[in-house]
C-alpha positions, 0 to 999 in steps of 0.5 A: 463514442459520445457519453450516452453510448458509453453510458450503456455500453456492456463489456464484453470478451476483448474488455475482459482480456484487457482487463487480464493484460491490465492487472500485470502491471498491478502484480508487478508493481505490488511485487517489486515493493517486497522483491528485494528484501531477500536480496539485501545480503547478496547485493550488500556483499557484492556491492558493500553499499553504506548504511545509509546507500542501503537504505536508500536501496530499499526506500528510494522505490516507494518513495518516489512511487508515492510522490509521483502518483498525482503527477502520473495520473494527470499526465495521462488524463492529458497525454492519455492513459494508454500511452503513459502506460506504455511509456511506463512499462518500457521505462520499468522493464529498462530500469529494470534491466539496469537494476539488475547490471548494477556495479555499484550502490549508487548505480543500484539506487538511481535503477531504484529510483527510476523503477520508482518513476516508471511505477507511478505511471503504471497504477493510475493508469490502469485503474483510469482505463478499468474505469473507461473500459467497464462503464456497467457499475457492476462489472466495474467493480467486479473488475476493480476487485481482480485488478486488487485481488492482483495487486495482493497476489503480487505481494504474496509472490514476490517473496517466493519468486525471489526466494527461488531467483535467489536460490539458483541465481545473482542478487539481481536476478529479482529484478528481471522478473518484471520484464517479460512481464512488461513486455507482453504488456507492450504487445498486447495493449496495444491490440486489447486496450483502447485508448481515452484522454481528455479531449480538453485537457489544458497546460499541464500543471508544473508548478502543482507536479512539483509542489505534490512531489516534494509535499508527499515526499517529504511526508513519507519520508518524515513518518517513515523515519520516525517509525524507524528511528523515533522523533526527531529533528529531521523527521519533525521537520521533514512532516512540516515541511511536507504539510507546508508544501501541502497547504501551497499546494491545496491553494494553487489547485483552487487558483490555477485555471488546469489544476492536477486536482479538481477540488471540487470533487471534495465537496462530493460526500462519495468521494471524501468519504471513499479516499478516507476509508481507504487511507483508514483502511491501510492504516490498520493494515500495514501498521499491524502487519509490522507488529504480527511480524514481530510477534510471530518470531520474537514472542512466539519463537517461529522462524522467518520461514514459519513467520512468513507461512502464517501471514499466508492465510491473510493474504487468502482472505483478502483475496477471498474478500476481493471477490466477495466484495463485488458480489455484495456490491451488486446486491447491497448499497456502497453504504452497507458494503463498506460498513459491513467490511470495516465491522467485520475488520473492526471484529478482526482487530478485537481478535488480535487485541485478545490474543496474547502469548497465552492463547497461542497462533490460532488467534492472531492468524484468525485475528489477521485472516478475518480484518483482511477478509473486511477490509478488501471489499472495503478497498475495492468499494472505495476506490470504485466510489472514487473513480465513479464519482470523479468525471471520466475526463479526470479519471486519471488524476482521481485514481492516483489520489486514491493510490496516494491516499494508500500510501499515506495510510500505509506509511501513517499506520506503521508511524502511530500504531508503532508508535503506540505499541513501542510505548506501551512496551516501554511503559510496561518493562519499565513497570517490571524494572527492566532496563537496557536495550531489553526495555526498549523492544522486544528484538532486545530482551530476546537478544538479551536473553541470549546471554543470560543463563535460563533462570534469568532469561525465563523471566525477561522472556516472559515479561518482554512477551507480555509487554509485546502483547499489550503493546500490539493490544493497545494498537488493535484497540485503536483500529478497532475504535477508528473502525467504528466510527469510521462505519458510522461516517460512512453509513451516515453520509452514504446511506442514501447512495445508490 
């Protein structure tokens, strides 16, 4: 089939079923990454892993999903993208399997880490064969909203499929939840996905797949460490080494004849702007998300359970705005859309920065429910600009780009606007003359409090809340101001974009 008649060509009802086959790996990937925090008691006591095995456990997923994704995705522009996503759904369903027969942490960390492996190859694949399968620009991004819409849905089961798994089975029975999943994947896209590749692909790019790998890892590890623990030597080090190996590899890609990336794509305004909107867009996302965690229990005294019951309405939102997004797209420019959606995220934020421990849930579950409902139109717009804008022979690489600009923002989010709320906290306790591990976050002053008679524990309670508030204010501040100027940029540089 010749470009023209891909051009014109219509999606019909077998595309439209592959699309159904193709948003199960995004379900799945997006579960996996929330699936075990509710298994970490039963595996630590029937595996007695070490504090830094566990961590490695929880982590080693993400981390390798993230520093694989640019790699994957040129792999399938190579290979081609229906191959590698089986490659990848037999590779998960089997590191699957061995995740949940693991007799030890170190068994259990290399299952994670191949799980991690197996992930990278699903998610640019699926998003690069979206984009071939639906060359109409409207119903492209209507697919790559259900593809999203899929992605959250995962997040939002993952917890509750666990919690059921748990309730009745082992710690790892979490994980066998994927692979009837894979399998249909293995039988049914064969017979409704077709395949594309590069028909000129050149040798693939060894050097770049390593130089990506340790540059994204490195990063992610060095923020991620430094949301957890604070700065330090190792985190300091870790992000410079990663900015380093960054910066190799920004000029290796502009030397080699077959880059992973083509660098050109950059000097293309949709495509910049698109991979920053949505790295700014996770960003606010996940570094918020932490803190509405901790605000819902240790300010307003709601239990896990209750906790995890009020994000529910977001996440209804950002599937709402998943399917609002598309329709808005084929009515309105990319320009307006995504403006419009970072506006209507900025108001969010403003909300959450209002609420307080005065005004109650309303306002914080109103807060959450409105920045998401803005920033999944936001999200599905500029990962279609992205894919769109890049050539369909690279489509492969430009989706695990975009995938990748998620994870940084993400792991960025959760470093500043933690950060950022931690210091307010600090500022604020110590203003109250607060000392100990009650001055350094709001978890401490409630288990402080604990030990303290009432008329002691009132008011470290109180001052720990207001300090929590600020801290969490002064965050959703900043998102609002780089929501703003974000929707400015983007309005300013793609308003003529048709």
């Amino acid at each position: 089939m010749n470009s023209s008649q891909t051009l014109r060509r219509v999606a019909g009802g077998r595309e439209w079923a592959g699309l159904a086959v193709l948003a199960l790996p995004s379900l799945l990937v997006s579960m996996d990454l929330t699936v075990l925090n509710l298994a970490v008691p039963g595996l630590s006591a029937a595996l007695a892993p070490s504090g830094v095995q566990l961590l490695w456990i929880v982590d080693v997923y993400g981390f390798l999903l993230a520093g694989s994704l640019m790699t994957m995705g040129a792999l399938g522009d190579r290979i081609g993208r229906r191959r590698l996503l089986l490659i990848g759904a037999g590779a998960f369903a089997a590191a699957s399997l061995t995740a949940a027969a693991a007799g030890s942490a170190a068994a259990l960390i290399a299952a994670r880490a191949l799980l991690g492996l197996a992930g990278a190859t699903l998610m640019p694949s699926t998003l690069s064969l979206i984009r071939n399968m639906f060359a109409d620009e409207r119903q492209r991004t209507l697919a790559i909203g259900v593809w999203t819409a899929a992605f959250s849905a995962g997040g939002v089961a993952g917890p509750l499929i666990g919690g059921l798994l748990l309730q009745n089975f082992w710690w790892g029975s979490v994980f066998l939840a994927g692979v009837p999943v894979m399998i249909l994947v293995l039988i049914l896209v064969p017979m409704l996905v077709p395949e594309y590749r590069n028909p000129r692909p050149g040798p693939f790019d060894l050097a770049g797949a390593a130089l990506s790998l340790v540059a994204v890892l490195a990063v992610i590890y060095g923020v991620k460490t430094t949301a957890a623990e604070g700065p330090g030597v190792v985190a300091t080090s870790a992000i410079v080494l990663g900015l380093g190996v960054g910066g190799v590899f920004v000029r290796h890609q502009a030397r080699v004849a077959h880059p992973l990336i083509n660098l050109a794509l950059f000097r293309r305004p949709a495509f910049g702007i698109a991979l920053a909107a949505n790295l700014l867009a996770f960003f606010t996302a996940f570094g918020t998300l932490l803190l509405l965690a901790q605000y819902l229990q240790s300010v307003l005294g709601l239990s896990p359970l209750w906790a995890g019951a009020w994000t529910v309405p977001s996440a209804i939102g950002f599937v709402l705005g998943c399917g609002i997004g598309p329709a808005l797209a084929g009515r309105a420019r990319p320009a307006t859309v995504l403006a419009g959606g970072l506006l209507v995220a900025a108001v969010g934020f403003a909300l959450l920065a209002w609420a307080g421990p005065g005004r109650g849930l309303a306002a914080v579950v109103g807060g959450s429910v409105i920045f998401f409902l803005g920033l999944a139109p936001v999200y599905i717009l500029a990962t279609d600009r992205v894919v769109a804008t890049a050539p369909a022979e690279q489509a492969g690489a430009a989706s695990a780009l975009s995938e990748t600009a998620t994870e940084l923002g993400s792991a960025l989010g959760i470093a500043v606007l933690g950060t950022i709320a931690a210091s307010v906290y600090a500022a604020a306790m110590a203003d109250a003359a607060v000392t100990g591990p009650a001055a350094e976050t709001v978890g401490g002053a409630v288990s402080s409090a604990r030990a303290l008679p009432a008329g002691s524990a009132e008011p470290l309670l109180a001052a720990a809340h207001d300090a929590f508030a600020r801290g969490m204010a002064s965050a959703a501040y900043v998102s609002v101001a780089l929501l703003l100027v974000m929707a400015a940029v983007t309005w300013a540089v793609l308003r003529r974009d048709p």
